[in-house]
C-alpha positions, -999 to 999 in steps of 0.1 A, spaced: -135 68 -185 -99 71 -183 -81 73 -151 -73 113 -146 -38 124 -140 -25 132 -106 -35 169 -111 -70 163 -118 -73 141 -88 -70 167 -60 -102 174 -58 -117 139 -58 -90 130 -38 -99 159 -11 -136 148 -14 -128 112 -7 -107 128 23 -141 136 34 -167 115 30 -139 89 50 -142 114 76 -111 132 76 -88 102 76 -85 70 57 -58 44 42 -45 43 5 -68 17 2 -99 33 16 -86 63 -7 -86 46 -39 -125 29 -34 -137 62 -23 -118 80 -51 -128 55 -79 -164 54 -67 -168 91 -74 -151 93 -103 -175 62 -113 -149 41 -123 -154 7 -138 -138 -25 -125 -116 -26 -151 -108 9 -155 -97 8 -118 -75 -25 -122 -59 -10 -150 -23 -20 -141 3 10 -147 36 1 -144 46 -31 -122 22 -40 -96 6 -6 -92 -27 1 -108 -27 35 -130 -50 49 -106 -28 38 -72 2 54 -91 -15 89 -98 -32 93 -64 2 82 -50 16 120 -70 -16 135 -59 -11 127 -22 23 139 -23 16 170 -39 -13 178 -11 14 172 14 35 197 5 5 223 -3 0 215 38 -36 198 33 -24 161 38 -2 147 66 2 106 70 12 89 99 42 59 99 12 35 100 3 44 68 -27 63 75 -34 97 59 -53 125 69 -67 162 66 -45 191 82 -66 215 99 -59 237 68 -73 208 49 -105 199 68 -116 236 54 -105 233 20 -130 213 -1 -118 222 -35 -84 237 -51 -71 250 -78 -51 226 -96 -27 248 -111 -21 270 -79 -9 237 -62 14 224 -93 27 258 -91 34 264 -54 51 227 -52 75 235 -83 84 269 -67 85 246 -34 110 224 -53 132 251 -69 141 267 -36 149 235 -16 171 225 -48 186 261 -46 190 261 -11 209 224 -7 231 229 -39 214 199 -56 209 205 -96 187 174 -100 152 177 -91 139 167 -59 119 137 -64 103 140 -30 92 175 -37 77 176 -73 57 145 -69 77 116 -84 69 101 -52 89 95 -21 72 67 8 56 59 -25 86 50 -42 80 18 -65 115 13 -79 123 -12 -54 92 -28 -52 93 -39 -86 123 -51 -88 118 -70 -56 82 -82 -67 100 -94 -97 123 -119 -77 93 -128 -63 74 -139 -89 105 -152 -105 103 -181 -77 94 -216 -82 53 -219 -68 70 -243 -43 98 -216 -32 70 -187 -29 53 -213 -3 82 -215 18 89 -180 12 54 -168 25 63 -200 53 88 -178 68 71 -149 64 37 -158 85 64 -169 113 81 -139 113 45 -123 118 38 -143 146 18 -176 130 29 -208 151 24 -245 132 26 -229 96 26 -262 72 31 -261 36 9 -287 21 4 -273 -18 -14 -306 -27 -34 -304 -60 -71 -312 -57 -72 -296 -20 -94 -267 -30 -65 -245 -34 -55 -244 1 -16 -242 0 -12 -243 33 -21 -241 75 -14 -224 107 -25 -212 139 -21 -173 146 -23 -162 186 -36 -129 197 -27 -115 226 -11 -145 236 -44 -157 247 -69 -164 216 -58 -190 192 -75 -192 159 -70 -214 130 -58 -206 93 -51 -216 60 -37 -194 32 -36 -194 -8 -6 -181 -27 -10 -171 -57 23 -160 -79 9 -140 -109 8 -100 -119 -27 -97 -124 -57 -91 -107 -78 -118 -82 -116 -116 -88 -139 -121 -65 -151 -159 -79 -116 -164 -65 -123 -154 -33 -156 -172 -34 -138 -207 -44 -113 -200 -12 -139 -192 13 -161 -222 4 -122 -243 9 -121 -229 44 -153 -236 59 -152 -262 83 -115 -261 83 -107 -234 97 -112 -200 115 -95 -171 96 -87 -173 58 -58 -155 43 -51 -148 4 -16 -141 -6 -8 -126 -43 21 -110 -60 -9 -93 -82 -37 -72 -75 -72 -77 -61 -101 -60 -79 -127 -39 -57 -153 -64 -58 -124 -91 -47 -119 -71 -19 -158 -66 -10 -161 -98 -13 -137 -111 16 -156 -91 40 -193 -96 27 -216 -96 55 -231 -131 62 -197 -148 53 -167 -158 68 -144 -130 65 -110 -133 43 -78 -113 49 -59 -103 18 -22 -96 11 -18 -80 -24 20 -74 -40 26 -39 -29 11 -52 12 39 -85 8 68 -68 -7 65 -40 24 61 -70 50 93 -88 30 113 -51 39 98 -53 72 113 -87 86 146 -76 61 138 -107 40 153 -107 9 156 -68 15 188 -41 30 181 -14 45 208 9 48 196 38 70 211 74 69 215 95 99 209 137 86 223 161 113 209 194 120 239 222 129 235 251 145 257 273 158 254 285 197 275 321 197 269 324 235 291 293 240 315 313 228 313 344 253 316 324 284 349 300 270 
């Protein structure tokens, strides 16, 4: 089957809200979402528009229309949940909620002065923005492989990795490179990661082919791509029984790249409330 527009993924988005339990990341989201909508691998990869999949890009619209109907709220670590209001709603109508967050839209646009729609409002997506993650995915994958190694280099150090080496030799199992991450200041463990600079989708037989690069060499695993990774990809790095595999898809690297500002401005904008305080006035 297709992937459904945003509007006819409230309600599988609200039932994936849950069977998570009331909480969940996007991630957890679209698995849940694409398991009950019996997806197919491919249908779920599907890629939409620059690194997003069709179906990350239309729960991304659903999400934010739940918000503003007051049955989602997300956190600033990226995790979403159910509002009261939403822990007692298991289905809605799809057109009452289109409705209420055009009216929604109207009056803020009324109320500011703006004439142009308020993309954060109607849906076109706001923390879910991709405008600038494409085009900074783009300079990324525009990189030489040997610039992307040095590139993610930087970036595991900025994170906190100590002794990252680039090695990138051919015929080394497509290791392209080592560290040693700390935790807590106390634990060391050791890690090697992949990079791979493409805009599809890794597989799981990729995952597979790492993991049996890593064992005896090192701890922790980690799997770097400008791309994708399909749902059995992702099951894959944490199948029971195996060493476990951390994975960094485009849309986790380009917010990491805006994180340590690398490559990325950020030019923040301070909004001031004003309100006016009569009694001030009376005791002048």
């Amino acid at each position: 089957m297709a992937v459904p527009k945003h509007v006819d993924l409230f309600n599988p988005l609200l039932t994936a809200m849950h069977n998570l339990g009331g909480s969940g990341s996007i991630q957890e989201q679209e698995d849940e979402v694409a398991k009950i909508l019996g997806l197919s691998e491919d249908e779920a990869s599907e890629i939409h528009k620059g690194n997003r999949t069709k179906l990350s890009y239309n729960l991304a619209w659903a999400r934010n229309n739940l918000k503003h109907f007051g049955l989602l709220e997300n956190s600033s670590r990226g995790v979403w949940a159910l509002t009261p209001q939403g822990r007692k709603t298991i289905k809605v109508d799809k057109n009452e909620v289109r409705f209420y967050v055009a009216e929604l839209n109207r009056e803020k646009r009324k109320s500011s002065g703006v004439q142009k729609e308020d993309s954060s409002v109607n849906g076109t997506l706001t923390e879910d923005d991709t405008i600038w993650e494409d085009q900074l995915l783009e300079c990324v994958r525009s990189m030489s492989p040997a610039a992307f190694e040095r590139l993610t280099q930087r970036l595991l150090r900025e994170s906190g990795f100590i002794q990252v080496e680039v090695t990138g030799q051919s015929g080394d199992g497509g290791i392209d490179g080592k560290g040693v991450v700390r935790v807590g200041g106390l634990i060391s463990f050791h890690m090697i990661f992949q990079c791979k600079r493409f805009a599809g989708s890794v597989g799981a037989s990729v995952i597979r082919d790492f993991r049996g690069a890593m064992v005896g060499r090192a701890d922790k695993g980690l799997l770097i791509t400008t791309g994708t990774f399909t749902a059995d990809a992702r099951r894959e790095a944490q199948r029971d029984g195996a060493p476990p595999l951390d994975l960094i898809d485009g849309k986790d690297l380009v917010q990491k790249l805006k994180e340590f500002r690398l490559g990325v401005k950020v030019t923040e904008r301070i909004v001031e409330d004003v309100a006016v305080v009569p009694e001030y006035f009376e005791d002048v």
